[in-house]
Structure formats: C-alpha cells, structure tokens
C-alpha positions, -999 to 999 in steps of 0.1 A, spaced: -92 200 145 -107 178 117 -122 148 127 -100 116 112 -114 99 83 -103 68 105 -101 64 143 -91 30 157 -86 28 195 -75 0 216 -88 -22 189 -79 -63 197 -98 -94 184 -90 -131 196 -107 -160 176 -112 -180 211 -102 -173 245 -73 -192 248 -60 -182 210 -34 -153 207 -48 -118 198 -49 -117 159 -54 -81 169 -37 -68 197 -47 -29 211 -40 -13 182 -46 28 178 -41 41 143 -55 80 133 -58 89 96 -71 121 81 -91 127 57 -75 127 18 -44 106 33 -33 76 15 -26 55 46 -4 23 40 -11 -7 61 17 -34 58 28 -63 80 37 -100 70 12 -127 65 -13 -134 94 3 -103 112 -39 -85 116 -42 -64 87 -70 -82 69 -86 -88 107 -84 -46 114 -100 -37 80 -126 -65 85 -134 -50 120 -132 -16 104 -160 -24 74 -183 -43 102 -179 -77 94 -163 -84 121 -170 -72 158 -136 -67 181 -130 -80 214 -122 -48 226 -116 -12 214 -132 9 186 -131 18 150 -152 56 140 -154 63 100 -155 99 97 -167 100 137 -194 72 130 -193 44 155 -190 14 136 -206 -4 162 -232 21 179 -238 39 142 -237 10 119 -260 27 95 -241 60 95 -207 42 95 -212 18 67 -224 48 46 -184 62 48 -167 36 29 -164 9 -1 -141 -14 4 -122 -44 -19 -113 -70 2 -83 -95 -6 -97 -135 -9 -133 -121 -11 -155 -123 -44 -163 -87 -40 -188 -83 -70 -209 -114 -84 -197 -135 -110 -232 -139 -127 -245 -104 -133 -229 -86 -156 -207 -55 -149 -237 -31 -156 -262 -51 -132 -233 -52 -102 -227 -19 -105 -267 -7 -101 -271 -30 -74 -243 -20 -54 -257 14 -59 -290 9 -51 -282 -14 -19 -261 18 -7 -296 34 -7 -291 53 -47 -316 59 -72 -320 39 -102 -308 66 -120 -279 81 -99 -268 51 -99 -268 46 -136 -254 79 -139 -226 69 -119 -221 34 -132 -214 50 -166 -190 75 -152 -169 44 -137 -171 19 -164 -159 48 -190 -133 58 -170 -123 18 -162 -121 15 -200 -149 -13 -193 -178 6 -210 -179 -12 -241 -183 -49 -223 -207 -37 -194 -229 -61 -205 -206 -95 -205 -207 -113 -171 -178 -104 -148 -173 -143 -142 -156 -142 -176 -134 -109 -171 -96 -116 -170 -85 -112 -131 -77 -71 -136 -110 -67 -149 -127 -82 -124 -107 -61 -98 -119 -29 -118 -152 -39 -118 -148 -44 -77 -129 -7 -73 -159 4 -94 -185 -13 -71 -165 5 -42 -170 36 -55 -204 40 -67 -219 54 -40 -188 81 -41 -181 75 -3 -153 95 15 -134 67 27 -123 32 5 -108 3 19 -83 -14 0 -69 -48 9 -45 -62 -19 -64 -42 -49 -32 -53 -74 -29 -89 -61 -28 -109 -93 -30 -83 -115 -8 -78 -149 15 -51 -155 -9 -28 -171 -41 -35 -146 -15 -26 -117 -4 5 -135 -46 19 -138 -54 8 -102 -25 26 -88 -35 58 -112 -70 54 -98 -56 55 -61 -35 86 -69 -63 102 -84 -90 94 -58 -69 112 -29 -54 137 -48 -79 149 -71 -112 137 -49 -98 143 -14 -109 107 -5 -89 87 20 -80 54 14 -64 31 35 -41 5 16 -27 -30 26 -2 -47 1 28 -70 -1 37 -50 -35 61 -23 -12 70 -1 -43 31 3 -46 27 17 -11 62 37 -14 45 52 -49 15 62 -34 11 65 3 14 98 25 17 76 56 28 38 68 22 16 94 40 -16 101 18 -45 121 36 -75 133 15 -105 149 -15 -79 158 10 -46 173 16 -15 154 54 -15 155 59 18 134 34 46 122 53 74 103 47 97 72 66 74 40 92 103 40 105 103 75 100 67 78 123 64 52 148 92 66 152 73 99 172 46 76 191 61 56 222 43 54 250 70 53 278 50 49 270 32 18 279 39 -14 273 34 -50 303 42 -75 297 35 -115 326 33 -132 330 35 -174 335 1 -193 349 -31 -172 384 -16 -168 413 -33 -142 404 -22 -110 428 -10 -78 424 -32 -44 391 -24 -31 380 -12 8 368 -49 25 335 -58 17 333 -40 -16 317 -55 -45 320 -50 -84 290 -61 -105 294 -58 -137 271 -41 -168 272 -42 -206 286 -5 -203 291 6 -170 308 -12 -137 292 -4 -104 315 -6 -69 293 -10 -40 303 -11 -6 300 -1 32 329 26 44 336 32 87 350 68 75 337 89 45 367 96 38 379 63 26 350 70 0 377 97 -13 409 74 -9 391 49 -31 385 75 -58 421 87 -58 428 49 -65 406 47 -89 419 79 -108 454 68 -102 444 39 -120 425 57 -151 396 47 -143 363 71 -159 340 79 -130 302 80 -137 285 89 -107 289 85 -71 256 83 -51 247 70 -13 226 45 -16 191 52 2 172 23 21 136 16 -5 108 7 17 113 -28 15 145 -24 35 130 -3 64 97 -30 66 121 -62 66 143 -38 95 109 -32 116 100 -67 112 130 -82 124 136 -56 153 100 -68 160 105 -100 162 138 -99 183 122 -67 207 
C-alpha cells in the first residue's frame, strides 16, 4: 500500500489543563493526489489540526506524518512535504515585493538562487502577476495578495499544500483562479491538498473527500460522492410548471414560487405516488409541465445535518 500523503492519529491539543480539547483524538488518512475537504463550524479544531500538522503547534497527544515524516521526530524531513496558506496569518511580507517574497521563500526552503527564480517566474506568469512582481505586495488588492501567498506555497514544488480559507475575502474572479489552481495542482500535478473552507460549494467543486469536525471530533469522513448519497432526500420533489397559470389544490406542505416564466411546485410526498396524482391534477387542469426532478441534498445540507446530529448525539 502507498504511504498517505497525510497521517493524523489520536491527535488532541488542550490550551490549559483544565480547558476543553480544541482537538480531541482525531485520526484522519489522506492519500496522495486527494483533495481532502476539512469543514466544521467556527472554533470546531480545524485551524488547530493544520497548525499542528505544519509544526507550529505541538499536540497534546497523538501524531501527524507528511508523506511518513514525523512532524515531531523528522521536523526537517516533514516541513520539507508541504506549503501551506494559513487563514488570519500574513503569509508573505507586506514590504518586499512579490519577486523578493517569492526568492526568499525559495531560498529558506533550502533552493538555489536560481531554481528559485526559475520557479518564481513560472508562478507569477501563470498568477497573471508577472508584469507587477516588482510592486510591494502590501499594496496588492486582497486576491492578489492571496496569489502571491499560494505562489509562496508552492515554490519549493512540495507534494503536499495546506490550505486554510485560500478564497476568504476574495472577489468573484480571484475565487474562480484559486479554485482552477486547486483543480489543476491535484489533477494535473498529483499533489495533495488538504482544504478547510466555509465556502461549501468550493469544497463540493473540488474535493475527492470530506471530513466534518465539530468542537475537536471527526463526526463524518467520506468520499464527496457517497457523503452526499447517504442524504439524498427521496421524497422531495421539484415540479416546473409553464407561465403562472391557476393551479389544482396542492399535497400539504407544497409550495409554489413563482418565476418570470416558469412556476416551480416544491414539496415533500409520504408515497411516490402522490407525485403522480398531483400530475394528473395538474394535467386535468391544463397545466404545461417543464420538468420534474428529485431534489438532491448540496453539501451545505448534509454539513448543517452532521452538525446538528453532532450536537444533539
């Protein structure tokens, strides 16, 4: 078997003996080229478990290995896995210019001068940032300054990148190039990337496999696909409808909202076959069906499901 890019056992961190775990024995595996979503509410341990995982932090208990490196007994070897861009942080300095952060990132990951400039240029093309490398990132919009960050990540090319909130903030545009970027690093580079966000289509877009953390436990860890399978709500329906025509009596608890050309009829049914009866209704009544579909749970449904099942388990 391949070793996982990411191997966190029995992992826990408390901020003072008598505080609650922020961490609490957590055990995640991801392998190598996965996009690996990480979500959980505010203050649930995510930031704290990538933290740990990049060695800035040292666990109460437990263990994180980066591509079978120790990140406590193989600093050296581990920190040499990953970049990381972590949410809150100033993760490239303000002063230097895009150019000058990008060489020294390279050159403290142990580069030379010019491998590293090599690179640099590869990422600031690429960023669409080439032809201001030489401004200071303090003056950068808020998306720029996140590229120049991801860049900074990447210019040692490691395996593994750490991303905590990489679209916080960000315009329509700069989210739509940093979620390319992801896409491209796992599926065209093979690199793995493990990915926290509140922005739920993001992770639903991009990520081969999610885990749900509520105050420091792992309450789910599924591939996107079947997480989504095990909610799929059967029994509800969408039906649009031509024009705003007079409608039959509806099945209790349906609603009608209405659009510049279509009607939509939404609703729950005990039986499918009431889903029929209401179309015979609806034909009785001349009324131009659209499309019927069953309406599938988005990942925002299953994660506010986990978390409340969490919180009343």
């Amino acid at each position: 078997m391949n070793t996982p890019a990411i191997e966190i056992t029995g992992l826990s961190k408390r901020y003072g003996p008598t505080a609650p775990p922020a961490v609490d024995d957590v055990s995640l595996s991801v392998e190598p080229g996965c996009v690996f979503g990480f979500l959980g509410p505010n203050g649930a341990g995510k930031t704290t478990t990538i933290k740990i995982a990049a060695g800035l932090l040292s666990p109460t208990a437990g263990r994180v290995a980066l591509n079978g490196c120790d990140v406590a007994t193989r600093r050296s070897a581990a920190m040499a896995q990953f970049g990381a861009v972590l949410e809150g942080s100033r993760n490239v300095y303000w002063n230097l210019s895009a150019w000058q952060n990008l060489i020294y990132f390279g050159r403290l990951k142990g580069m030379p001068k010019a491998a590293a400039a090599s690179r640099a240029s590869d990422l600031l093309t690429e960023l669409d940032l080439w032809e201001r490398r030489d401004e200071k990132v303090g003056g950068f919009s808020r998306g720029m300054q996140q590229k120049v960050a991801i860049a900074a990540a990447l210019i040692a090319d490691p395996s593994i990148v750490l991303l905590d909130e990489p679209t916080l903030g960000l315009d329509v545009e700069a989210t739509r190039t940093v979620k390319k970027w992801i896409a491209t690093l796992s599926a065209d580079q093979g690199k793995t990337i493990l990915l926290t966000t509140h922005q739920l289509d993001v992770v639903e877009e991009l990520c081969d496999r999610v885990a749900v953390i509520r105050k420091g436990k792992v309450v789910t860890d599924l591939p996107t696909g079947e997480l989504l399978a095990g909610f799929r709500r059967r029994d509800v329906y969408d039906v649009h409808i031509e024009g705003d025509p007079a409608l039959p009596e509806l099945p209790e608890g349906f609603t009608v909202a209405h659009g510049e050309e279509t009607t939509t009829i939404s609703g729950q049914v005990a039986d499918p076959l009431e889903i029929y009866r209401l179309l015979d209704r609806l034909r009785e009544h001349r009324v131009v069906l659209r499309s019927l579909a069953q309406v599938q749970p988005g990942l925002e449904d299953v994660f506010l499901s986990l978390v409340e099942e969490a919180r009343h388990g």
